[in-house]
ZAMARGU-4260 file (C-alpha; in steps of 0.2 Angstrom, whole numbers, plus 5000, padded with zeros to 4 digits):
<rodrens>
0) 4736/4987/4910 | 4754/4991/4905 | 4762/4974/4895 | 4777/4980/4907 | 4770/4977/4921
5) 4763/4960/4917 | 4778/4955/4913 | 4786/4959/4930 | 4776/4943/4938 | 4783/4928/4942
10) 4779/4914/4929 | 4759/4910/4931 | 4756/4923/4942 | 4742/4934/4936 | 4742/4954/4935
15) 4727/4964/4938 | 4724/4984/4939 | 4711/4994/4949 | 4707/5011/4952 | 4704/5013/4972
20) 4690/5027/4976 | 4698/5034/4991 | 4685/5049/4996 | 4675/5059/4987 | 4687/5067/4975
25) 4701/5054/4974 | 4705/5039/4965 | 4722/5029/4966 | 4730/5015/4955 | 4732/4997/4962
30) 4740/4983/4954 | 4739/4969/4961 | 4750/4952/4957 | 4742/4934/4963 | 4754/4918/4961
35) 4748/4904/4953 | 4749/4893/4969 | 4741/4901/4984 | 4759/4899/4998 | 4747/4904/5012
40) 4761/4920/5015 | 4755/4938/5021 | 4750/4948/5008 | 4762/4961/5002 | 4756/4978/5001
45) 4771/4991/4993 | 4768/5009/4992 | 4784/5019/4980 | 4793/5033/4981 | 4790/5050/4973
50) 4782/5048/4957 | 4792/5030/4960 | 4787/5019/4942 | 4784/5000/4945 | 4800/4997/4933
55) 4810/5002/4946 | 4806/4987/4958 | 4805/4974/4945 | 4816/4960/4952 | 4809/4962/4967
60) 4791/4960/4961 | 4797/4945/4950 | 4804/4937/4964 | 4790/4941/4978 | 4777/4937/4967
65) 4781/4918/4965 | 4774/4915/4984 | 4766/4933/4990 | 4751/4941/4984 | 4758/4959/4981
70) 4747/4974/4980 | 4757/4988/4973 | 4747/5007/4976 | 4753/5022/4967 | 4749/5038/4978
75) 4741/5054/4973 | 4755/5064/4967 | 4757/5050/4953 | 4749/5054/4936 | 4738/5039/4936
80) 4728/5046/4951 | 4713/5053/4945 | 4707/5071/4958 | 4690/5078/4957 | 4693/5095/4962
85) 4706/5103/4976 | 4716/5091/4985 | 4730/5090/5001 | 4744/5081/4993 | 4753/5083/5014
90) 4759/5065/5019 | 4744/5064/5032 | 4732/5064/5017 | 4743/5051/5010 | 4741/5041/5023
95) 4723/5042/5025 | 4721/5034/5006 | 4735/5020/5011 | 4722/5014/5025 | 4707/5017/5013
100) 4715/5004/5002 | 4721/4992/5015 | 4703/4994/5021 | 4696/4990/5002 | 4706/4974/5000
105) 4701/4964/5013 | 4715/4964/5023 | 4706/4967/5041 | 4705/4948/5040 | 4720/4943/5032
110) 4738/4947/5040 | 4748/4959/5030 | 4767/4967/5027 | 4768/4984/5022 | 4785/4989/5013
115) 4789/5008/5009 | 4801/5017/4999 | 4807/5032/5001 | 4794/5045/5002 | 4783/5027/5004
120) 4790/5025/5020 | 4787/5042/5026 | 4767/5039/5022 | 4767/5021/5029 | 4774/5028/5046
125) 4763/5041/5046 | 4748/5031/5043 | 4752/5017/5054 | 4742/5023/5069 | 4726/5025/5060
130) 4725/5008/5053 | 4711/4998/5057 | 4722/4982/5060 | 4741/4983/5062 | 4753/4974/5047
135) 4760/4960/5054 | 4779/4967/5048 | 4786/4984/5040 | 4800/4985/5026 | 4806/5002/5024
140) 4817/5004/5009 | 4828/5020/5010 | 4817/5028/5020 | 4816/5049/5018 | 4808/5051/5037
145) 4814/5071/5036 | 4811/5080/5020 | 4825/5096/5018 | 4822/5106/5000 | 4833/5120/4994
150) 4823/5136/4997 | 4827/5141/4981 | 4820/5126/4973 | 4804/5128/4982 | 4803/5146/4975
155) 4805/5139/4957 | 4792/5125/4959 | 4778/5137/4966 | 4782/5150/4951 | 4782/5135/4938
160) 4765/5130/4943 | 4760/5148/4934 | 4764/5138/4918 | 4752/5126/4905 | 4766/5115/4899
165) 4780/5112/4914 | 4796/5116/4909 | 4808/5108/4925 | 4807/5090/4918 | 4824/5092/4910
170) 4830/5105/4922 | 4826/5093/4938 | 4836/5079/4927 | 4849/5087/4926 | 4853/5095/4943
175) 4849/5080/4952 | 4859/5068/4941 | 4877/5082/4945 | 4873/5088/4961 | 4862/5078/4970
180) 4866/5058/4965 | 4885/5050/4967 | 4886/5043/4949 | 4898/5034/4950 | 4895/5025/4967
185) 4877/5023/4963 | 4873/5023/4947 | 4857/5016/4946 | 4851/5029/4956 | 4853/5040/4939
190) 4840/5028/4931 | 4828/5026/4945 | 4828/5047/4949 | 4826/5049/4928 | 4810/5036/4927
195) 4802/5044/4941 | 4804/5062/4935 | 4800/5057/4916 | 4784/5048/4920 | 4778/5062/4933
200) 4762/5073/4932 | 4771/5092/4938 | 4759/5101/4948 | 4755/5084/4958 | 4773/5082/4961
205) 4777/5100/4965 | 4761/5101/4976 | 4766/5085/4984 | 4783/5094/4986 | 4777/5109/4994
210) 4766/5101/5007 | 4780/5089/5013 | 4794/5102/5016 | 4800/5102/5032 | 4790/5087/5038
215) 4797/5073/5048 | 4793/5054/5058 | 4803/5055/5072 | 4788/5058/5085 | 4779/5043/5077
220) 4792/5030/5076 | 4787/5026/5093 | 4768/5020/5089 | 4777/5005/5079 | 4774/4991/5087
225) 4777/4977/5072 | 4794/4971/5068 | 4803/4982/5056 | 4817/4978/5042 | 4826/4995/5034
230) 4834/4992/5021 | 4849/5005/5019 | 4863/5010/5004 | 4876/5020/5013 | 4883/5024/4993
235) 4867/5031/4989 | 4869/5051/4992 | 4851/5053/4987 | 4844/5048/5005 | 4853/5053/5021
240) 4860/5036/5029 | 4863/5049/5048 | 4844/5048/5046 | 4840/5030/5043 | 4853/5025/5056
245) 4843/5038/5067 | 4827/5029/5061 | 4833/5010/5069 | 4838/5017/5084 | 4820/5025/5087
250) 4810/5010/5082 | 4809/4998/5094 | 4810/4982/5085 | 4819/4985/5069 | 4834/4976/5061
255) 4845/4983/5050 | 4855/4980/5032 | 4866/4988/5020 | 4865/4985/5006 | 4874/4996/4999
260) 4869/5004/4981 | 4853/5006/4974 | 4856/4991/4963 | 4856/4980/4977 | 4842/4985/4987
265) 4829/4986/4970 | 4837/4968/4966 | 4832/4949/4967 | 4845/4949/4983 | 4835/4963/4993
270) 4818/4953/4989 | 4826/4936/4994 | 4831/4946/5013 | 4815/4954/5013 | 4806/4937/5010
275) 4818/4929/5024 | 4812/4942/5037 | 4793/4940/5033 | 4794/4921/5035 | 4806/4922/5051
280) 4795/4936/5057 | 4776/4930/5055 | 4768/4921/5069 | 4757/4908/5062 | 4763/4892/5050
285) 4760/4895/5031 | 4750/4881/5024
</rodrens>
């Protein structure tokens, strides 16, 4: 367990790590947070971005944590999955090891929240009709429900998986930080994009990459039947705000905020609405 991460808790709070055997040749990483004083909450189960690091969200794990029990699980294209073998890397298959590890933590009994970010969101919503019991609420962090890569940059990722040592680390840096991110509008973007891209295993990511092009939710938005809260940052040039916009008018029972920037919605301030909506949202009194 990373000394990092243990210090994202909430004072008292205890950090543990597991590695979730999802099917024969995957394993996945799951860290969990517990507070020291059980609040009787819905557990809190968060699934990152692309390669997304932990570091990222640590305002809102240090704020959830004091009252939530937070699982957070880091998907197959992350270098801490450990594959046996060929694997998918399609969001489908993504989905399939988000309800294997729902499944694994005792949640049938238990009522849950399932937040997303990102390419988290795209997984959670494809998975959602599969899942054994439904999460009592959905939190979708600037969501990516359509996937739309430069063809020429999915000809450069296929020929670099030819190569032992990757070499688009710095080159995947630098275009995304002068042509895809508004520096100056959004700056923490620049931070978030470089921890995701610095701790990432290559031919997961690019294989991950590969199978999602092209892909979309809007056919499955419809199967949601929990209450939703996105979480938008119209500054942010990284995600498409037309498409999250598209995405609340879609779901059926989904409320809406902006918050603007990137270091807003990976602040305390988004963990304090996302707490607000849980409680105002779940049915039964905690004790």
């Amino acid at each position: 367990m990373s000394p990092v991460e243990t210090a994202f808790c909430h004072a008292g709070a205890r950090c543990t790590e597991q590695m979730v055997q999802v099917n024969d040749h995957v394993k996945l990483r799951v860290v969990s947070y517990t507070p020291a004083f059980p609040s009787g909450n819905n557990t809190i189960v968060f699934v990152g971005g692309l390669s997304t690091v932990l570091d990222s969200f640590k305002e809102v794990v240090y704020e959830l944590t004091r009252d939530f029990v937070f699982h957070y699980i880091e998907t197959r294209d992350r270098s801490t999955s450990q594959i046996d073998g060929e694997t998918k890397f399609d969001c489908f298959t993504s989905g399939l090891d988000v309800a294997s590890i729902v499944h694994s933590l005792g949640l049938g009994e238990d009522k849950y929240v399932l937040i997303g970010y990102s390419f988290g969101v795209t997984v959670l919503v494809d998975c959602y009709h599969i899942l054994k019991t439904k999460p009592e609420q959905m939190v979708f962090v600037e969501p990516t429900p359509a996937f739309h890569y430069p063809k020429w940059s999915l000809k450069l990722l296929k020929t670099s998986l030819v190569f032992k040592k990757n070499p688009l680390k710095p080159f995947a840096n630098w275009y995304i930080r002068n042509f895809v991110i508004a520096k100056k509008a959004d700056a923490e973007m620049v931070n978030i994009s470089a921890r995701a891209i610095n701790s990432s295993d290559p031919p997961k990511l690019i294989k991950t990459i590969l199978a999602i092009d092209d892909y979309n939710v809007w056919d499955k938005l419809e199967t949601i039947e929990c209450p939703v809260l996105i979480l938008g940052a119209t500054k942010d040039k990284f995600h498409v705000h037309d498409e999250t916009r598209k995405m609340v008018s879609l779901l059926k029972n989904c409320r809406y905020a902006d918050m603007e920037d990137n270091q807003r919605s990976h602040s305390t301030e988004a963990a304090v609405l996302i707490r607000g909506y849980i409680k105002s949202t779940t049915t039964h009194k905690p004790g």
